[in-house]
Every structure is written in structure tokens, then in C-alpha cells.
MIVO-554559 format. One record per residue (C-alpha): x, y, z. Coordinates in steps of 0.25 Angstrom, whole numbers, padded with zeros to 4 digits, always signed. Each point is the difference from the previous one (the first is absolute). Layout:
// residues N
XYZ ...
// end
This chain:
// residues 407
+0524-0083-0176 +0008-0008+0011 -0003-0014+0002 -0007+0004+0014 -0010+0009-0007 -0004-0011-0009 -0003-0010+0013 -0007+0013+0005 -0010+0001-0012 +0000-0015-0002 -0006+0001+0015 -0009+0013-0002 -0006-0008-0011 -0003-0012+0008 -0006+0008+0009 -0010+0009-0009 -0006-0016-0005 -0001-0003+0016 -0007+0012+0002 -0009+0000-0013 +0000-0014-0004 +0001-0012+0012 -0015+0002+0004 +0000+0013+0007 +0006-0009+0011 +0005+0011+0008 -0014+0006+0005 -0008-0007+0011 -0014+0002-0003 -0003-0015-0004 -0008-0001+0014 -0012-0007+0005 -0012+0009-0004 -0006+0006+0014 -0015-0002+0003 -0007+0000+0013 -0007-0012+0006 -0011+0002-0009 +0005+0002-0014 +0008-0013+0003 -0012-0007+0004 -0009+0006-0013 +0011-0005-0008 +0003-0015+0007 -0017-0001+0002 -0008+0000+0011 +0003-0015+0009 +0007-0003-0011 +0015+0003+0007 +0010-0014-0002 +0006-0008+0009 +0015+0002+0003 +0009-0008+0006 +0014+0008+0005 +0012-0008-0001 +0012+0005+0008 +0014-0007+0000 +0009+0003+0012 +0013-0003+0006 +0007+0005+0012 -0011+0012-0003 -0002+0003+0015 +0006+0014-0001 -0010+0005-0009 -0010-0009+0002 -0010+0009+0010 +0001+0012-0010 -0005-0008-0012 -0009-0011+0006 -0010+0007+0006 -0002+0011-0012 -0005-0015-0008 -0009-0005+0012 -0006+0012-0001 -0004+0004-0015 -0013+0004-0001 -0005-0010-0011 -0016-0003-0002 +0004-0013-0007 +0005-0013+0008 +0015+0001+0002 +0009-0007+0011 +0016+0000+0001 +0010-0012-0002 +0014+0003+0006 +0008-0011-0005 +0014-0001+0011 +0011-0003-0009 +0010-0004+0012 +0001+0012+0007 +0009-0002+0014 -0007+0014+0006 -0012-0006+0002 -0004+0006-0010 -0014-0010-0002 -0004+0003+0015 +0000+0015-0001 -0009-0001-0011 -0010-0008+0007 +0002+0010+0013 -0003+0011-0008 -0013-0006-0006 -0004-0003+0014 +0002+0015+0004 -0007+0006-0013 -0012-0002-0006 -0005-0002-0015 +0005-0011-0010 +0002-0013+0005 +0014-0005+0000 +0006-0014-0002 +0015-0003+0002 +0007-0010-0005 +0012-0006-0003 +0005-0006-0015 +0013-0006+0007 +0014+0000-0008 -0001+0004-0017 +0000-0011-0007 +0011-0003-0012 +0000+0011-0010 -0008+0009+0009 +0003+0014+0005 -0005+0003+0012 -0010+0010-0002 -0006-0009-0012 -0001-0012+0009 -0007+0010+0011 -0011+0005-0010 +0000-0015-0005 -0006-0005+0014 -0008+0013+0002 -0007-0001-0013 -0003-0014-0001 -0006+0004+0014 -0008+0013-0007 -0005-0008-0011 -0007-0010+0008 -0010+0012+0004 -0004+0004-0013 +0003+0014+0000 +0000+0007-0013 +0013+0008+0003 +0013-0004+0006 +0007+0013+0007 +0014-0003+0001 +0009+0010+0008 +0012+0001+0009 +0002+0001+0015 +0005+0012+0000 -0010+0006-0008 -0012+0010+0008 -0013+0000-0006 -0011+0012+0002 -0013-0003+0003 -0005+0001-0013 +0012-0006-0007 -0008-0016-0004 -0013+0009-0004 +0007+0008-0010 +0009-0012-0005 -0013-0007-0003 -0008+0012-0005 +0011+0003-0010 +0002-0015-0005 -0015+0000-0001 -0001+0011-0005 +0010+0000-0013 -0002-0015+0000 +0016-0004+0005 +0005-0014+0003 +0012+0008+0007 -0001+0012+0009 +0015+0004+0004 +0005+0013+0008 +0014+0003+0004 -0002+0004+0017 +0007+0013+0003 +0012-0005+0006 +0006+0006+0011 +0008+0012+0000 +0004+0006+0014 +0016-0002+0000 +0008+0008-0009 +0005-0015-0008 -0015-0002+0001 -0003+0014-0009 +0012+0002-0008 -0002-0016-0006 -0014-0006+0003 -0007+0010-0011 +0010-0003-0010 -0003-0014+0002 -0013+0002-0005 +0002+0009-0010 +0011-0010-0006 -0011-0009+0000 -0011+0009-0008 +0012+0003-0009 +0001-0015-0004 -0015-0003+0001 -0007+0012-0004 -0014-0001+0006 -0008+0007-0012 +0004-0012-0009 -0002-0011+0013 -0014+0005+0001 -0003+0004-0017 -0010-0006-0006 +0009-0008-0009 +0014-0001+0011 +0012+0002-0005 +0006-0004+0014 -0002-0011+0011 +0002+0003+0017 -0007+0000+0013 +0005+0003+0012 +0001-0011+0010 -0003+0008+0014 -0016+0003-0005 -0004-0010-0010 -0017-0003-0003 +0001-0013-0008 -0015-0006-0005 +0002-0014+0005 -0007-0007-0014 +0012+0008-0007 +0011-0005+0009 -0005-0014-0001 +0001+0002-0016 +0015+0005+0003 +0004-0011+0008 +0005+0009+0010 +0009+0001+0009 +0004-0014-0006 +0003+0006-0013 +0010+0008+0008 +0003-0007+0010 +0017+0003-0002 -0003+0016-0003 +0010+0009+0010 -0008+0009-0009 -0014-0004+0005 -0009+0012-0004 +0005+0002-0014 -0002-0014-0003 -0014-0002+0006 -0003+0013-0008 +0005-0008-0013 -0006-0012+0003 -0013+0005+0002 +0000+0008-0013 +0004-0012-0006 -0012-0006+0003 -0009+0012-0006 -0002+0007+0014 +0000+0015+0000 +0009+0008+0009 +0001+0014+0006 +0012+0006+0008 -0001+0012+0007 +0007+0009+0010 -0009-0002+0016 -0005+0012+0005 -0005-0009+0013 +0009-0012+0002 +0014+0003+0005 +0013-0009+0005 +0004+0001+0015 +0012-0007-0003 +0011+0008+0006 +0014+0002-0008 +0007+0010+0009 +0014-0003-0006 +0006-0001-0013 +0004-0015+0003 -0014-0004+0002 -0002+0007-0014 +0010-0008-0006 -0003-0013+0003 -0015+0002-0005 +0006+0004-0013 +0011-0010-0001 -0008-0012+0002 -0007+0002-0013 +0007+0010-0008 +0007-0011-0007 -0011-0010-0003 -0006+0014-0007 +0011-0002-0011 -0005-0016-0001 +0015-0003+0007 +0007+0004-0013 +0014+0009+0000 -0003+0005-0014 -0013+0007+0007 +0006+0003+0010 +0011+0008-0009 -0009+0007-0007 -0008+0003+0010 +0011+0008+0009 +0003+0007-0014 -0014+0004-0001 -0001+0006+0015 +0015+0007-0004 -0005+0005-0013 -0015+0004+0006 +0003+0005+0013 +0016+0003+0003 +0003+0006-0015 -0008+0012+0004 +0005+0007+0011 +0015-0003-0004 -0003+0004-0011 -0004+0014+0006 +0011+0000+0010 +0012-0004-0010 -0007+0009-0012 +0000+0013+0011 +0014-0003+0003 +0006-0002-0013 -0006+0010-0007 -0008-0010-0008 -0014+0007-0004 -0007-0011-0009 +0004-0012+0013 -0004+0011+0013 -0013+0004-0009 -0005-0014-0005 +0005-0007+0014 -0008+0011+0007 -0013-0001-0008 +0000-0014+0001 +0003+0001+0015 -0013+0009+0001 -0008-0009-0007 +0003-0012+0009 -0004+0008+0012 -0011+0006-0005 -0007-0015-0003 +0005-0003+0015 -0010+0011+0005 -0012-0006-0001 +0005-0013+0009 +0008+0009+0010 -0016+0009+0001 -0008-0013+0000 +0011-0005+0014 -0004+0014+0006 +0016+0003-0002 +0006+0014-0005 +0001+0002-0016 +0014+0007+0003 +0006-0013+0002 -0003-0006-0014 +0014+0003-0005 +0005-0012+0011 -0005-0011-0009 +0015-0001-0007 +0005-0005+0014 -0012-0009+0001 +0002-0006-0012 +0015-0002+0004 -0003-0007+0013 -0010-0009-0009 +0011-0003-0011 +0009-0004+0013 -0011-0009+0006 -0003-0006-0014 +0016-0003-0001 +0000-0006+0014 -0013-0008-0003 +0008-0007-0011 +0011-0002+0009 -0007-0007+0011 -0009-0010-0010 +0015-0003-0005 +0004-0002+0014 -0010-0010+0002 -0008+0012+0011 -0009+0005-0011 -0015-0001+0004 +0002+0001+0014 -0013+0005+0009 -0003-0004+0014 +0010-0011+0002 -0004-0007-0015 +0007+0001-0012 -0005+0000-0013 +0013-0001-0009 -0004-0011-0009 -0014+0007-0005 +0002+0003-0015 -0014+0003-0004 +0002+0014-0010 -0008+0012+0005 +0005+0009-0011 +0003+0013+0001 +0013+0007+0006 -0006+0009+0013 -0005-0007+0012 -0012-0002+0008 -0001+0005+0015 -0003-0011+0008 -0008-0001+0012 +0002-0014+0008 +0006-0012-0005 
// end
């Protein structure tokens, strides 16, 4: 056989363990169970509901602000539960159209305040959740609810985190918001986004009895406070560009149990109608993925060629040349790969037909992961909002990347 239709089997093979053997990654049933207002109120106990305090960083969040706010002032809780907006520097008056908005809708109470500039060592986010936590943990609540500014809650939403962490006794409650996918940069990469991230972190072993696999997704986290206290968090990972990985490790380094699923009711209204927007999201953290290492980096662009662009040239060159055994192993593998993306593409309400697109996707990414690279070598790595984060060294692990919402 050719060398080609070696590569060609070497990826098929690689792709029959990822559909078999890396956790069933690619389906998308690891969801929040669904129960109406009186199951989850059988389960927590009657007048027995928790308090919650929601902690919300922003910066410069003005834009997106009045379509996530109000869906957490009005959560229909039974428990006790208020919202802390801690204003990390925004210059869009960001702090001030929170509290207008609080004035105009009615539910939860808010508080906005401000934790001024990071200290040393600190990421912005991290020094944000610092001051808002501090803040939450002086009312007792039993639960912290963590999420972005971007992020839009259903009604139901804090009830069913709760109910769910009660229920199956979690320290962590975790769900990846749909994110938005309106433009045509938004459908063909924001799904892959996701799946790469289930690829890396299966949620079947995140969520096992005995886990095999440690993440949370940062836009939607339900933290018992006692258990972030034991963790030391956010200090813990106070330099992480990384920050929902970590926490997720540092919390199951202090014995907590964690779930991670796909949300069925929380969604991200953060627009990203161009490629360039895409880019920058992905480039600011690509890089701290491979633990800012070149060999990682090296293989993890020969993975991705290997994985994802062996396939379809394989196909295309076997077809051409007359070479069977490179057109038949290149095109199996190539259906293989799209059929896992089906599931994600289903779950985004986007057509199956464009499954076979991922090879392109994963191209862009290998690009972005490159041009990550070269901007923390640049001295520009890290950059969001006007911060840069270049020198934070802290290892997350893994070679894929988070989608980020915020800062």
C-alpha cells in the first residue's frame, strides 16, 4: 500500500477508538433531567429550597447586558436568592445599566459593585468573582451560582440547578449555554467548538461514578459554597486564563463531585457575526490549552492533521490516483468523523448535511491554535478587553479549547 493509505488507516483506526472508546463523547444526552415544578419540589422537600447567591462578573457588558440580566432577576426560585454584579472596569457604563434594569424589572434583588483594578497575579475574571464571592459568602447561601453576562437564564433555570445538585448530591453543577449561531461563522465553527470540547472531556466519565475526567463550563457553574471554601477558590486559581477547567480540578481535588452537561434552557446572547470575532475568542486561550509548550503544541497540529485533514485527502487523492486502499480507508474515516458531528450539529438545530464541513473547521482551529502561539510569543497572547494575560503559566491540560464567554 502507498504511504497515504497507511496515514488513511492510521487515521480510520483513530477514529473507530473515538467513536467507541473516548466516553461516547460525541452524543449529547448528558442533560439536566426534566421535571416540572413539583417533582423538583418532591425531591429538594417541601420549604426546604437553599439559599443562592448569583455571582455575575462583567466588563464592558453593556451590549448584552438587557438580554441576560433580566432572565436572572426573574428566576422563579422558592428559596432565598439575590444577584451580585461585580463591575470589572467596564467604560460602557456597564455597572449603571445593571442597576437601571433592576429598577425597571422586577424579582431578585440586585447589588452592583465594583472590585477596582486585579490585583498581582490575577486575571480579571478571577479578581471579579473574587470580590463577588467574598460578597455572597457573607449571606450564607448554601450555593454560589457563577455565570457569565452573556449568558440568559429561563425562568426555571436556578430551580433545576439546585434540584439536580440536591438531588444526585453534587458540589458542582456545570452546563455548557447553547451559544449563539445565527451568522454563517457562527454555524459553521461555534458547534465545533463544543464538540471539540466533549471530544477532550467526554461528559460520561466527568459525571461517572468513579470520573475518569475533570471540566466545567464557566458560563453556568452551581458551586456549593462549604465546597469552594475547602478549594480555596478562586485563589487557588487566581492566574488560570483557563478558569472553568481549573475550578472544576480544584474542586475535585477537594472531594467535591461534579456533573457537566449540555443546557437545554440557558443560552449565550453574545454575538460573534464574523470570523474575526471568532478568532480572537479562540486565540486568547488556545495556547494556554497546551500549558504554553511548542512540543504540544507540535503534536497537537499533527493530531488535528492526522484526525481531521488525513481523511478527506485522502479520499480526494485516492480517487484521483487510482489508489483504492487510501480513497477507501480516507473516506470511511471521513464518514465516521461526520457522523459523530451529527449529534452536535441536531442539538444546535443546524442541518446533518453539513457534518462533512468539520475538516475545514478543524483547519481554522489548527490556524488559530498556531496564531495563539504566535501572539503569546509576541508578547500579545491573553489579550481580552483591553488586558492581557501573557505571563499566566498555570497548566490546564488538554490540547482543545474552552469557548469563552466574557473576560
Amino acid at each position: 500500500m502507498s504511504t497515504l493509505a497507511w496515514f488513511a488507516l492510521l487515521s480510520l483506526a483513530v477514529w473507530v477508538w473515538l467513536l467507541l472508546g473516548q466516553g461516547f463523547f460525541w452524543r449529547t444526552d448528558q442533560r439536566l433531567p426534566k421535571a416540572g415544578p413539583g417533582r423538583e419540589h418532591a425531591r429538594v422537600g417541601a420549604g426546604a429550597w437553599p439559599g443562592v447567591v448569583v455571582v455575575v462578573p462583567a466588563r464592558d457588558e453593556a451590549g448584552v447586558l438587557p438580554l441576560s440580566l433580566p432572565s436572572l432577576l426573574a428566576q422563579d426560585y422558592p428559596g432565598r436568592a439575590e444577584v451580585i454584579l461585580v463591575d470589572d472596569g467596564s467604560t460602557d457604563g456597564t455597572g449603571r445599566l445593571a442597576a437601571e434594569l433592576a429598577a425597571r424589572h422586577d424579582g431578585l434583588p440586585l447589588t452592583v459593585v465594583s472590585p477596582g483594578e486585579p490585583g498581582p497575579g490575577w486575571t480579571g475574571k478571577l479578581w471579579a468573582l473574587r470580590h463577588g464571592m467574598a460578597l455572597a459568602r457573607a449571606r450564607d447561601p448554601e450555593f454560589l451560582l457563577l455565570t457569565d453576562a452573556d449568558i440568559a437564564h429561563e425562568p426555571d433555570s436556578l430551580r433545576r440547578l439546585v434540584a439536580a445538585a440536591r438531588d444526585d448530591d453534587r458540589d458542582l453543577v456545570s452546563q455548557m449555554a447553547r451559544l449563539r449561531v445565527r451568522s454563517f461563522w457562527e454555524r459553521l465553527v461555534v458547534p465545533a467548538f463544543v464538540y471539540f470540547f466533549a471530544q477532550l472531556y467526554p461528559f460520561r466519565r466527568i459525571n461517572a461514578a468513579r470520573p475518569r475526567a475533570t471540566a466545567a463550563a464557566g458560563g453556568c457553574v452551581l458551586l456549593r459554597t462549604e465546597t469552594a471554601v475547602a478549594a480555596g477558590v478562586p485563589d487557588a486559581i487566581r492566574t488560570a486564563v483557563i478558569d472553568d477547567v481549573s475550578l472544576a480540578r480544584a474542586v475535585r481535588a477537594a472531594g467535591g463531585r461534579i456533573w457537566l452537561g449540555l443546557a437545554d434552557r440557558v443560552d449565550s446572547v453574545r454575538p460573534y457575526p464574523g470570523l474575526g470575532e471568532l478568532w480572537r475568542m479562540v486565540t486568547r486561550s488556545a495556547y494556554a490549552q497546551l500549558r504554553y509548550s511548542p512540543p504540544l503544541l507540535l503534536g497537537t497540529v499533527a493530531g488535528l492533521v492526522l484526525v481531521y485533514l488525513v481523511p478527506p485527502a485522502a479520499l480526494v487523492a485516492g480517487l484521483t490516483t487510482g489508489d483504492a486502499p487510501a480513497a477507501w480507508a480516507g473516506g470511511t474515516a471521513w464518514a465516521v468523523m461526520a457522523g459523530t458531528y451529527v449529534p452536535m450539529l441536531r442539538y444546535y438545530r443546524l442541518p446533518a448535511g453539513t457534518a462533512p464541513l468539520l475538516p475545514f473547521t478543524a483547519f481554522l482551529y489548527l490556524l488559530m491554535t498556531v496564531d495563539s502561539a504566535v501572539r503569546h510569543h509576541q508578547g500579545r497572547g491573553g489579550a481580552w478587553k483591553g488586558r492581557f494575560h501573557s505571563g499566566h503559566r498555570r497548566a490546564t491540560g488538554g490540547g482543545e479549547f474552552t469557548p469563552r464567554h466574557g473576560e
